[in-house]
C-alpha positions, -999 to +999 in steps of 0.1 A: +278+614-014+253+621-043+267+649-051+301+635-052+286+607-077+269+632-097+306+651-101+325+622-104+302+598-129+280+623-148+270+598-170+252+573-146+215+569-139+216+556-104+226+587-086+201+609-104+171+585-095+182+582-060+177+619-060+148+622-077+131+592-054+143+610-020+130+641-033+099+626-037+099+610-001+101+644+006+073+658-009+099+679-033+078+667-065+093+696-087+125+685-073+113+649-083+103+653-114+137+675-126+162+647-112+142+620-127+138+637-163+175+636-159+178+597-154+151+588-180+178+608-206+208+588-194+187+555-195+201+531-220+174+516-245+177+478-231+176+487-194+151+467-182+159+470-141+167+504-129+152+523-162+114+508-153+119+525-120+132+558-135+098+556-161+076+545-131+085+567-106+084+603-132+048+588-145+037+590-107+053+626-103+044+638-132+005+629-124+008+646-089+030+674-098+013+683-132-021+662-133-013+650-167-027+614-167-016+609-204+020+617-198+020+594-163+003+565-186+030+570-215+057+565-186+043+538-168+036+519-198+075+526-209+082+511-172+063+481-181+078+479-218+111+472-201+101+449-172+063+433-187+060+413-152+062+449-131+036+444-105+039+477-090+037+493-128+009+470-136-007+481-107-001+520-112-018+521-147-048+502-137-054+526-109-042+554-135-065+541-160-093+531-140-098+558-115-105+598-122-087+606-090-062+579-085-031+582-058-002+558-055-007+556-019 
């Protein structure tokens, strides 16, 4: 079905982040981290629903894929630019920020 949206509306986030999140429910973080890189281009400037999950969700990757704490911050705090009251964002760059070996679970 994914696929088919992919073909079908190539210019739409939604498909690409469901991807990107059930590759990470997977444990596919390269995976992961490609489909959501692809969502976070198509995101609009104003999107303040769907885009904060996109940012959120590639910050996390990108931290467990890569280790780069200052790329995950930079996304979760893009998250949080387009939804401020983001609990799970807030959350994720306290933990990012406070702990030298945080884990979102």
């Amino acid at each position: 079905m994914y696929q088919y949206a992919l073909a079908e509306l190539p210019g739409y986030v939604k498909p690409r982040y469901e991807l990107g999140f059930m590759s990470y429910l997977l444990g596919d973080f390269p995976g992961a981290l490609d489909w959501f890189n692809q969502a976070a281009a198509l995101v609009a400037d104003d999107d303040t629903g769907l885009g904060a999950q996109v940012f959120l969700n590639r910050g996390v990757v990108r931290y467990l894929l890569e280790g780069d704490k200052r790329a995950a911050i930079a996304d979760v705090a893009e998250a949080l630019r387009r939804r401020p009251d983001y609990p799970q964002a807030e959350e994720t760059l306290r933990g990012l920020k406070g702990s030298p070996r945080w884990m979102p679970w």
